[in-house]
N, C-alpha and C positions, 0 to 999 in steps of 0.2 A: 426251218430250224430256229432253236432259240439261242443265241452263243453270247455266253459271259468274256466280255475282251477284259483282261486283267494287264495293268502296268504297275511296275515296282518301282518304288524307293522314291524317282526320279518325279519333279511337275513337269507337266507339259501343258506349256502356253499355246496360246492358238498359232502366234506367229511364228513359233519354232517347228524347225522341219520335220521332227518328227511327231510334234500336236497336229499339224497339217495332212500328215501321214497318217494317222490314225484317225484321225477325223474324217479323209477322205476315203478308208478303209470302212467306217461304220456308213458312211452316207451311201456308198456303192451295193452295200450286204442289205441295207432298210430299200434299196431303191428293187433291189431282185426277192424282198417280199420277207425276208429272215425278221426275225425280232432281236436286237442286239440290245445290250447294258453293258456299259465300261464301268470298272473296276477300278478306282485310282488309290494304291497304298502309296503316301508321299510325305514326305516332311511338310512343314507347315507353310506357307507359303505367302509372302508380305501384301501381295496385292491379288487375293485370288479372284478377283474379277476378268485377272489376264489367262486365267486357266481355262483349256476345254471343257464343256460339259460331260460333267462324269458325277458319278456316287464315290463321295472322297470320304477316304480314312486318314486324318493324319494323325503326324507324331511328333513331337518335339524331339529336337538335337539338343540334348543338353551335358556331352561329354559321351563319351564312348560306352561303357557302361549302361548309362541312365538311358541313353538312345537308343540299345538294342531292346531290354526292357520293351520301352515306349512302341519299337516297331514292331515286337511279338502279340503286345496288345491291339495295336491298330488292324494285324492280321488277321488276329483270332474274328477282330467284328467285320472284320469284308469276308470273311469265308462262312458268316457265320450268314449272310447278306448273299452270298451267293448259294447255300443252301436256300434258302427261302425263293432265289429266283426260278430255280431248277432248271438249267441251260442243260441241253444237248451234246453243246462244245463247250469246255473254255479256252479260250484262245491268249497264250502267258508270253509276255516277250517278255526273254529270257532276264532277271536279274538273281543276284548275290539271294542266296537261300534264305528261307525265315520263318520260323517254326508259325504254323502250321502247313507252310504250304504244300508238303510231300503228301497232304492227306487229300488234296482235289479230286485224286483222281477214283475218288469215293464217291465224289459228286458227280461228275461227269467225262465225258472222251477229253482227255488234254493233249491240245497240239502247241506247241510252242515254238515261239518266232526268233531264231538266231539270227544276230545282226554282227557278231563280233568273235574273234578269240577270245572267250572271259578269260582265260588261263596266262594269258598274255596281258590281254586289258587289266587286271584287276594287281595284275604285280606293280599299275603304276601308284594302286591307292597304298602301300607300304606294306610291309612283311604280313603282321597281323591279317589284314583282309586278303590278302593275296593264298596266306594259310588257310583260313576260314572257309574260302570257296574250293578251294583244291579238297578237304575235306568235308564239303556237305553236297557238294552241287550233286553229286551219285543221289542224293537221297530222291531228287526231285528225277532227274533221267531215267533213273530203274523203271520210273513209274507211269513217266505219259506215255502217249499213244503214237504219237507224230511227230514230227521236224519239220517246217520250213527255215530256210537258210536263204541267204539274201547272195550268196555267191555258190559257185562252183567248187571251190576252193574249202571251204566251210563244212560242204557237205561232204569231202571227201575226207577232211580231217579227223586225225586220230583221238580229237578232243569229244568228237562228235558219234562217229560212224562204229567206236566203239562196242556203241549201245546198241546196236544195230535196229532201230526203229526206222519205220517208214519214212523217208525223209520228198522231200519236194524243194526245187532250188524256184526260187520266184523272188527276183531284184527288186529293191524299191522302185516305186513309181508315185507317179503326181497325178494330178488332176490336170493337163495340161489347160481347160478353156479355164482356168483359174490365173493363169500367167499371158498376159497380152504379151503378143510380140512387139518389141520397143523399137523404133526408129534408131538407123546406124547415126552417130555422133558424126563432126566433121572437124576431128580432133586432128591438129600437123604433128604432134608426137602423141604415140597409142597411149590410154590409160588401159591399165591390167587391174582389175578387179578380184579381191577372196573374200571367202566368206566361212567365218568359222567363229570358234566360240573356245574360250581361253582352258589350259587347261589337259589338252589334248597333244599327245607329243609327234602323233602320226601327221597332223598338221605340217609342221616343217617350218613353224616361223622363222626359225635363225636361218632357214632357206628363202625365204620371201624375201629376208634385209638385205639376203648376199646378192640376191640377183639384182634388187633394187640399186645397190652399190657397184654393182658390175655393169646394169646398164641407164645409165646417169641421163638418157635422154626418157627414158619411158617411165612414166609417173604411176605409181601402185595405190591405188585404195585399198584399205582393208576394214573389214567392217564387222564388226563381233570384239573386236578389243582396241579398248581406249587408251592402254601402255603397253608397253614393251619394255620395262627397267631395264633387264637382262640385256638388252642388244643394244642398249643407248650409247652413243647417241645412235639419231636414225640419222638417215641419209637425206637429205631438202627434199627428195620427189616420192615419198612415202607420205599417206595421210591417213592417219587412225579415227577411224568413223566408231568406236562402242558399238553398244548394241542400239539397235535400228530397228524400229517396227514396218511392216512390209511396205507402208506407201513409202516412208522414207528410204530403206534400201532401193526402191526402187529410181528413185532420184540417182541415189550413186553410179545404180548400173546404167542408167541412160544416157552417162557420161563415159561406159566404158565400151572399150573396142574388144574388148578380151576377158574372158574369167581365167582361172587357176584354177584347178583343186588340191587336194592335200598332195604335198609331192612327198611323205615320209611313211609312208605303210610299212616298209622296211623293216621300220624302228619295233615295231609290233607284229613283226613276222608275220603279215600278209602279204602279197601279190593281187588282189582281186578284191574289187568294191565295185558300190553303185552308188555313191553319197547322195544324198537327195538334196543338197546344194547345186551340186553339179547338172542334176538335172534341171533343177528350177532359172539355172544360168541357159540352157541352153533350149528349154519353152520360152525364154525372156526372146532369143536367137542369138545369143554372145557366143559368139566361137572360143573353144573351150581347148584348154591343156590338161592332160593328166598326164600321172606318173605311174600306172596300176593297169593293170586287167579289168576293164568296165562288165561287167557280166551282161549287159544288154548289148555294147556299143562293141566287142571285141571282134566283130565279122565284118564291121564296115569299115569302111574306107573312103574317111571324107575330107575335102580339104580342110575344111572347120575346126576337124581336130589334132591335137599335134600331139603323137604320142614322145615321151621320153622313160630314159628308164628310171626304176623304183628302186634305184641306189644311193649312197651316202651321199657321192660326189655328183649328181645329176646336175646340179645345176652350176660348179664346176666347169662341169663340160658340156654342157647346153644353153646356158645364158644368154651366148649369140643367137644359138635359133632360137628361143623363145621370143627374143627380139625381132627379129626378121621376121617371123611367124604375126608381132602384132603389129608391124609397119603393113602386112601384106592383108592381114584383114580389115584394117579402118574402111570405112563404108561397110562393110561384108556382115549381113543379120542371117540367122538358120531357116532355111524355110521348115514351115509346123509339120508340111509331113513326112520330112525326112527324120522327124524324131518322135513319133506318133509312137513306134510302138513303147516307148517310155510313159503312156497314159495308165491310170490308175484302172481303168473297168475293166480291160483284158486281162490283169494281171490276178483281179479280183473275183474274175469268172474259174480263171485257174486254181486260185484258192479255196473257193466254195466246192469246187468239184473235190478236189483232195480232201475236204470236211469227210465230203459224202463218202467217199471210198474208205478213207478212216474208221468214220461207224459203220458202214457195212462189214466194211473185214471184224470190228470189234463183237457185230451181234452175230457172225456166224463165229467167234472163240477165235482168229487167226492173230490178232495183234498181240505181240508182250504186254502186259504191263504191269 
């Protein structure tokens, strides 16, 4: 197959989870024989030598207005780039509508990659865009061919199933031989490890400082943001690492007994993720907490993981076990194949195959679009 991967709006750096993820997406598709080209429509980007390899369109920001403009242009020439490739698939993870893109599916079978409630998500960017999606996104759904969703929950929703297209739930995954298992610290009070990137309210940071502040013997790194104005002051055993390229995060997590992940899905009315931080913590072997339905991990039962709930007050009323939780894992790393099936090639064997059945139902007339 030839398949056109398209990303919207957003850059994607190599060291970011999800430049990683899609990188490790095209590498696994070229390794089973397909011809792939990514598609990057993005804003301008200050050091693009940190960006994956891709065929880029960008656009300048230069006020609301002027920007959309800029991004309808930048569209019109990647679509104008992917006619001339003539792909089989394209493969769109999902962003904010932008004329031309309701016409793909002129060009070819379109499956599309959901990773999020946008209907949720997009009311944190303010009214205007939060309207704007709510009125166009139909235009692009009417029209592909396919769904993947990255949760259970996703694919059931009424944001999504709607449309009633063929859908496929397939969770993020990694590359795991890309993450070395790291030697357990020999730390007398646990460090607790997050990893995230500012901005994001599913996060929970005013829950990170509370627990930090509730348990005053266990010291928190956190690495993706360099302030916290909002929460100041912080608490003496919180240390803000910014952003961090991969050898360097990996320094912080060799000092940690324990990862976190987002404890606030709540806030954005989900139950159910597979954050590909979470995963890269626990190929590292950092015994891991979450606060969600893992859509890989929700059948096991390990001590490594500590589940709590994906409520306001979670940490509240769990601040103690979380503690006890990292007193009890210091020395304690994941072994690799208790978390194998979180590797990128199974997931990508499963995705290739839903291509296939895609355009088959598509050349015998059975798919909408």
């Amino acid at each position: 197959m030839r398949i056109a991967y398209v990303s919207l709006h957003w850059p994607r750096t190599r060291d970011s989870g999800v430049g990683k993820k899609i990188q490790s997406q095209i590498a696994a598709w070229r390794k089973m024989g397909h011809e792939v080209c990514l598609f990057m429509h993005t804003a301008e980007y200050k050091t693009p030598a940190d960006l994956i390899d891709a065929n880029y369109f960008f656009y300048n920001v230069t006020g609301k207005v002027r920007t959309e403009f800029n991004r309808v242009a930048a569209a019109r020439q990647m679509f104008a780039a992917l006619q001339d490739f003539l792909p089989d698939i394209i493969y769109l993870r999902y962003g904010i509508y932008v004329y031309p893109l309701h016409l793909l599916s002129n060009i070819a079978c379109v499956i599309e990659e959901i990773n999020t409630n946008d209907l949720t998500q997009h009311e944190g960017l303010g009214l205007i865009y939060s309207v704007y999606n709510r009125l166009t996104r139909g235009i692009l759904f009417r029209r592909i061919h396919g769904l993947i969703t990255v949760s259970r929950e996703l694919a059931n929703s009424s944001a999504f199933a709607g449309y009633h297209k063929p859908t496929q739930v397939i969770a993020n995954g990694i590359n795991l031989k890309e993450f070395p298992l790291l030697p357990a610290p020999a730390n007398k009070n646990p460090r607790v490890v997050f990893i995230g990137n500012p901005g994001y309210a599913w996060h929970g940071m005013d829950k990170l400082v509370m627990l930090a502040r509730l348990t005053p013997d266990v010291h928190l790194d956190i690495i993706g943001y360099h302030e916290l104005p909002e929460l100041e002051p912080l608490p003496a055993n919180i240390s803000l690492h910014g952003y961090l390229g991969f050898q360097d995060y990996i320094k912080v997590l060799e000092m940690a007994d324990v990862a976190i992940s987002s404890l606030a899905l709540h806030r954005v009315h989900l139950e159910e993720a597979s954050p590909l931080k979470s995963r890269e913590c626990l190929a590292f072997g950092l015994p891991l907490v979450i606060a969600y339905v893992d859509t890989d991990l929700d059948d096991l039962n390990f001590d490594f993981i500590l589940r709590i709930p994906n409520k306001e007050d979670n940490i509240q009323t769990h601040a103690q076990v979380i503690r006890d939780f990292a007193y009890r894992m210091r020395g304690v790393r994941v072994e690799r194949k208790l978390v194998e099936r979180l590797d990128q090639l199974n997931k990508e064997l499963k995705r290739i195959a839903f291509f296939e059945g895609v355009l088959l139902s598509k050349s015998k007339g059975s798919v909408v679009s």
